[in-house]
C-alpha positions in Angstrom: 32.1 -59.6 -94.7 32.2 -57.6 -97.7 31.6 -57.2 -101.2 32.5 -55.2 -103.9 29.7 -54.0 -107.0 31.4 -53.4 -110.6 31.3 -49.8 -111.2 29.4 -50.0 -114.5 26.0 -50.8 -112.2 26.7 -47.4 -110.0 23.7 -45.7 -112.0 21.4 -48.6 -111.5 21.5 -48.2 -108.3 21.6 -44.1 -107.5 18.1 -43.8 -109.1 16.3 -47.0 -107.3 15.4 -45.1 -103.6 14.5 -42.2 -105.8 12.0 -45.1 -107.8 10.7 -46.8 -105.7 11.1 -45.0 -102.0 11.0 -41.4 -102.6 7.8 -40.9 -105.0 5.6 -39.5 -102.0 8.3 -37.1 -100.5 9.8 -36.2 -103.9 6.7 -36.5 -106.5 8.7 -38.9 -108.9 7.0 -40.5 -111.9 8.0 -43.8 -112.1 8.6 -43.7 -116.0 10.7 -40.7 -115.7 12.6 -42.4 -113.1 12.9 -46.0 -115.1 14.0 -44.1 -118.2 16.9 -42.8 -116.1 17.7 -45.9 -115.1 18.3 -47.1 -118.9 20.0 -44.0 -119.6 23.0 -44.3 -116.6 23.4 -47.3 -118.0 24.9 -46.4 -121.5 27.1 -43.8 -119.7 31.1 -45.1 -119.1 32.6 -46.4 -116.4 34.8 -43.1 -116.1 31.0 -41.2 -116.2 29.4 -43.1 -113.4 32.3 -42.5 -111.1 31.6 -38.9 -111.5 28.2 -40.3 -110.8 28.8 -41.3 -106.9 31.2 -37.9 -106.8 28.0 -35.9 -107.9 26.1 -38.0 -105.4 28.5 -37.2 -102.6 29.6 -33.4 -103.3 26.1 -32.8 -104.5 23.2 -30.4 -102.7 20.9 -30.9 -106.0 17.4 -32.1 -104.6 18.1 -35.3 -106.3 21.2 -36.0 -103.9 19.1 -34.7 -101.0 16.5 -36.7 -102.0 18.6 -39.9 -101.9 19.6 -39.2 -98.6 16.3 -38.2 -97.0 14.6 -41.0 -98.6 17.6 -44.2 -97.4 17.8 -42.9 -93.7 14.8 -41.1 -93.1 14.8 -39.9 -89.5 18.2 -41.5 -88.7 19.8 -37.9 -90.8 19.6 -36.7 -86.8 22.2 -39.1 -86.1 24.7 -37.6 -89.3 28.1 -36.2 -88.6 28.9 -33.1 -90.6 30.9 -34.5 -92.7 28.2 -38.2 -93.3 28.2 -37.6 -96.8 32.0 -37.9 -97.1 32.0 -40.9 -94.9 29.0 -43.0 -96.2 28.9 -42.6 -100.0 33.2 -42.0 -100.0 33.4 -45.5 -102.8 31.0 -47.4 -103.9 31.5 -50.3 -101.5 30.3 -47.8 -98.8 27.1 -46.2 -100.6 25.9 -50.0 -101.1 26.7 -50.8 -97.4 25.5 -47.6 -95.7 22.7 -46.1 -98.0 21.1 -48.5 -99.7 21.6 -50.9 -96.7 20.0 -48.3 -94.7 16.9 -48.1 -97.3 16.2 -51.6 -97.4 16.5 -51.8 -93.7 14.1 -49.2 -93.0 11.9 -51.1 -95.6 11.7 -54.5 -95.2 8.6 -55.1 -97.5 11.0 -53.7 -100.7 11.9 -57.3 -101.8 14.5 -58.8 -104.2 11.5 -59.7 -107.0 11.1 -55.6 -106.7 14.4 -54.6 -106.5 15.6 -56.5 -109.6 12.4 -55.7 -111.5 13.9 -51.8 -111.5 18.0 -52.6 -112.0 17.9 -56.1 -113.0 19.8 -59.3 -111.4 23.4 -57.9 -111.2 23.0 -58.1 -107.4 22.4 -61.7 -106.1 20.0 -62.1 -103.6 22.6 -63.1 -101.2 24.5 -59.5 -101.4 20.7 -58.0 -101.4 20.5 -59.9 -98.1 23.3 -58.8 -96.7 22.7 -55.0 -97.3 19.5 -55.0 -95.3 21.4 -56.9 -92.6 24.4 -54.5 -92.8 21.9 -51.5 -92.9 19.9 -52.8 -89.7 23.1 -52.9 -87.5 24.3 -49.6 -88.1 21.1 -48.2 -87.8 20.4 -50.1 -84.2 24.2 -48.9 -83.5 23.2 -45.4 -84.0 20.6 -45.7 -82.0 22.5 -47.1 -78.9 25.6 -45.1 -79.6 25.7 -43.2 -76.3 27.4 -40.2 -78.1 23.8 -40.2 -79.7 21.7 -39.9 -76.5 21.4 -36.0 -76.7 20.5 -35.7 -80.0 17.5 -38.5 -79.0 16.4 -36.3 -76.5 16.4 -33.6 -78.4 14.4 -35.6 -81.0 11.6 -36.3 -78.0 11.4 -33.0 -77.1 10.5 -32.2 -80.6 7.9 -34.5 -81.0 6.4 -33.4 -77.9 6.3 -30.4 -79.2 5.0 -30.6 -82.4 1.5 -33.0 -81.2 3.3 -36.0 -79.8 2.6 -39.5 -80.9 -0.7 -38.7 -81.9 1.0 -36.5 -84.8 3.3 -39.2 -86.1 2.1 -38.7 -89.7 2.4 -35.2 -89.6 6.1 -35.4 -88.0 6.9 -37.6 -90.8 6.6 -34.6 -93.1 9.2 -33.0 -91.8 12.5 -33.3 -94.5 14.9 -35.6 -91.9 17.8 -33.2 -93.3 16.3 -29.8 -91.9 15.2 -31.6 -88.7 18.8 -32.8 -88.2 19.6 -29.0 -88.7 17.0 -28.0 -86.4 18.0 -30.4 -83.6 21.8 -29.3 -84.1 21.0 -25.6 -83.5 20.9 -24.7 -80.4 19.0 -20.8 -80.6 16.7 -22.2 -83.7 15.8 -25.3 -81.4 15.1 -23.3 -79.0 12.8 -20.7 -80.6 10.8 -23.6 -81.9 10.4 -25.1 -78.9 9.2 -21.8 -77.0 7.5 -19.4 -79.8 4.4 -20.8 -82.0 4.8 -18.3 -84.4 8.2 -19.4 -85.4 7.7 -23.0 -84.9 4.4 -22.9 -87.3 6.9 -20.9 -90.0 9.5 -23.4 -89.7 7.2 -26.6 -90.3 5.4 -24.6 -93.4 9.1 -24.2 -95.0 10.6 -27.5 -93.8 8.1 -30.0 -94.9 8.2 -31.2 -98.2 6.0 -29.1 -100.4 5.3 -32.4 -102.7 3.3 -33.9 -100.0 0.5 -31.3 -100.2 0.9 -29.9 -96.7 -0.4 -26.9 -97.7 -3.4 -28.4 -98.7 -4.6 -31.9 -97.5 -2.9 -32.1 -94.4 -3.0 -28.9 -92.9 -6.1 -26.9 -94.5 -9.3 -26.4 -92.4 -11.8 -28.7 -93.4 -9.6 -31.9 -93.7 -6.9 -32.4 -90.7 -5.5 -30.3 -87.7 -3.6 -27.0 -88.3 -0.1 -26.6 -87.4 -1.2 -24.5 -84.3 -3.2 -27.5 -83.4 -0.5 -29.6 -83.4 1.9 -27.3 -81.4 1.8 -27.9 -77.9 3.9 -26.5 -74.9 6.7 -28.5 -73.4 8.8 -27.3 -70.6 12.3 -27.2 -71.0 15.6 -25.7 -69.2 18.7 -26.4 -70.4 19.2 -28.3 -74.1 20.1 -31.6 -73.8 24.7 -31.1 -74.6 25.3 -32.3 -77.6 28.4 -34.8 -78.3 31.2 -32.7 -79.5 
């Protein structure tokens, strides 16, 4: 099954993880972001295709944003060339990232979603993004290409405070992790010097979140070195070529 959303709506739909998904990672005020909304739509069809190009080609923060914010930690799973893949037309953004978002949250509800971009989605298409975006998130998951990259993942929670530290992991911009995970020297230097693994989460979690101040000052939560604890590794889990 699959379905096809007029390209006049494109801009609706760019700016809602940004509105309603992305304000504690990316510090978005939601009139700002609803203005923008009624903005992309008085632009021309031939404009919002350069819309989803933008989207695709683009390394703007707002692009980043998107993409952080609709897969979350599932960027460890994204080819080099994801962006090109998932957002290539329209019919795939809608599919693959937004599916993605409203898979990863189930709360976000058709009432909400159509109170930001209107009706021009029925509920039944809403539906079947979520279900769409809970597949392929499951498949990547399973994918046995992916098993590596997991383990990789697991040794980098270990190493930065476990399961205990979940809400400070979740600071972490999925994008650099992915980068992180995907390098094998960097990796490794995180996993086995603190001084390098405290720099790297100061500069790779987002600075909108106030982990300089609430979440990692003395006086109100752990500090990074508290968090970093030794894990014993010998060779990197081989990534899937």
């Amino acid at each position: 099954m699959t379905f096809r959303i007029p390209a006049r709506y494109l801009g609706f739909v760019l700016a809602i993880p940004l509105v309603v998904g992305l304000q504690a990672c990316a510090n978005v005020d939601i009139g700002q972001a609803s203005s923008s909304i009624k903005l992309l739509a008085q632009k021309t069809p031939e404009e919002r295709k350069e819309d989803i190009k933008a989207f695709r080609e683009g390394t703007s923060w707002y692009s980043e944003g998107i993409w952080n914010g609709a897969l979350g930690e599932y960027m460890i799973y994204m080819p080099a060339n994801y962006k090109d893949i998932y957002a290539k037309d329209e019919e795939s953004f809608f599919n693959y990232v937004m599916g993605a978002y409203l898979a990863r949250n189930p709360s976000f509800s058709y009432t909400e979603f159509t109170a930001y971009a209107g009706d021009f989605i029925s509920r039944e298409r809403f539906d079947y993004m979520r279900r769409f975006g809970d597949l392929w998130l499951k498949s990547l998951e399973t994918d046995p290409r992916n098993r590596a990259i997991k383990q990789r993942y697991d040794l980098f929670k270990k190493r930065f405070g476990g399961d205990n530290a979940r809400r400070y992991q979740e600071l972490v911009i999925p994008s650099r992790l992915s980068e992180l995970l995907k390098d094998d020297a960097k990796f490794k230097s995180f996993l086995e010097d603190d001084a390098y693994a405290a720099n790297w989460i100061l500069e790779n979690t987002d600075t909108n979140t106030r982990v300089r101040g609430r979440f990692f000052e003395k006086g109100y939560g752990p500090s990074i070195d508290d968090l970093l604890k030794p894990v014993t590794i010998g060779i990197l889990p081989a990534l899937a070529s």
